[in-house]
C-alpha positions as CSV (number, residue, x, y, z in Angstrom):
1,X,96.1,94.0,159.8
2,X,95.1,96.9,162.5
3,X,91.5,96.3,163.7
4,X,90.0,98.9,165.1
5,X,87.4,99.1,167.9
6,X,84.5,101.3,169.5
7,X,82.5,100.6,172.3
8,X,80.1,102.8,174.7
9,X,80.0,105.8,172.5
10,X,83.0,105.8,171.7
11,X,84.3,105.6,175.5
12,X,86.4,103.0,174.7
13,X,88.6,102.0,172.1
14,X,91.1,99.3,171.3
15,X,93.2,98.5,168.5
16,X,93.3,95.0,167.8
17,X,96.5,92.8,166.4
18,X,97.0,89.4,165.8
19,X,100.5,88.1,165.4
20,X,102.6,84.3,165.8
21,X,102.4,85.5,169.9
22,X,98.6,85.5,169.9
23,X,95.5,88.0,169.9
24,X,95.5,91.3,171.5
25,X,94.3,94.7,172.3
26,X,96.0,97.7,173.7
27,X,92.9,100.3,174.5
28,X,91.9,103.1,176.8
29,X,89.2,103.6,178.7
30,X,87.5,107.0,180.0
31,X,86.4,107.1,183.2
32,X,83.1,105.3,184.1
33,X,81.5,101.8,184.6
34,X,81.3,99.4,181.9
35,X,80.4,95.6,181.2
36,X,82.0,93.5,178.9
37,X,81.2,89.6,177.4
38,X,83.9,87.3,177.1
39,X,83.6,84.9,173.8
40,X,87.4,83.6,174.5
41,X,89.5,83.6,177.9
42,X,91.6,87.2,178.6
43,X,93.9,88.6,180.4
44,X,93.2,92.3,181.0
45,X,96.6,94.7,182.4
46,X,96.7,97.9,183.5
47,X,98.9,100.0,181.7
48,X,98.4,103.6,183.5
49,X,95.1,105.0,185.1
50,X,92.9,103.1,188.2
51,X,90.3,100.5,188.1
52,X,88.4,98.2,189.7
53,X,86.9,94.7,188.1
54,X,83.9,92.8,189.0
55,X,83.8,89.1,188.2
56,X,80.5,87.2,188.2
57,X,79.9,86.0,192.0
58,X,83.1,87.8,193.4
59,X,83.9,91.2,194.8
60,X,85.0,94.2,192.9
61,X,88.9,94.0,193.4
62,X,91.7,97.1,192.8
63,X,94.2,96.5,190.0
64,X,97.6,98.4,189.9
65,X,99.7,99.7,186.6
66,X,100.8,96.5,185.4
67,X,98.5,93.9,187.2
68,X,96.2,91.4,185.4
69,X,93.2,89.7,185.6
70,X,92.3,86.5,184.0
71,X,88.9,86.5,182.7
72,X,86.7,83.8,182.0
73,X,85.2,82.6,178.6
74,X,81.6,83.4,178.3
75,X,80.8,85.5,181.3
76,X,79.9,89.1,181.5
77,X,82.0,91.6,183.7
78,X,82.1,95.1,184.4
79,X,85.1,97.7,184.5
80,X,85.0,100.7,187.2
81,X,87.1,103.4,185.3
82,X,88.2,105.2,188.4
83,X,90.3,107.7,185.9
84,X,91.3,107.7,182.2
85,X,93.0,104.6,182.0
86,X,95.0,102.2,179.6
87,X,95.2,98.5,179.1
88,X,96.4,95.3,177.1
89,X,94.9,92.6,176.8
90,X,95.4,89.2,175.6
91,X,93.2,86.5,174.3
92,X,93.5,82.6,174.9
């Protein structure tokens, strides 16, 4: 089954799928800064757009089309959507 989902007024959205390979989300993101919780560990790729992450206690760093970033269970992030963007994402 297709889960479907809506954050930030509808600023973001993801479908969701869950399959013998694992949990995931392919979404897009319009540009602007958001923050996200973590209830599992992720790995979060850029598919096409710009973005910067900021981890708890670190920098914000620059991800290219087709980098990741593993995020932590149970922290809270935020996402600088420099320009419409894409993404996958998996879940541990």
């Amino acid at each position: 089954m297709i889960k479907v989902n809506e954050y930030f007024d509808g600023n973001v959205k993801s479908l969701g799928l869950n399959n013998s390979q694992g949990n995931f989300t392919a979404g897009v993101l319009l540009k602007g800064t958001y923050e996200f919780n973590t209830g599992s560990k992720e790995w979060m790729t850029l598919t096409s757009g710009s973005w910067e992450l900021e981890l708890p206690g670190e920098v914000k760093k620059s991800y290219g089309v087709w980098e990741s970033c593993e995020i932590p269970s149970g922290i809270t992030f935020k996402v600088y959507v420099l320009e419409d963007s894409s993404y996958l994402c998996r879940y541990e």
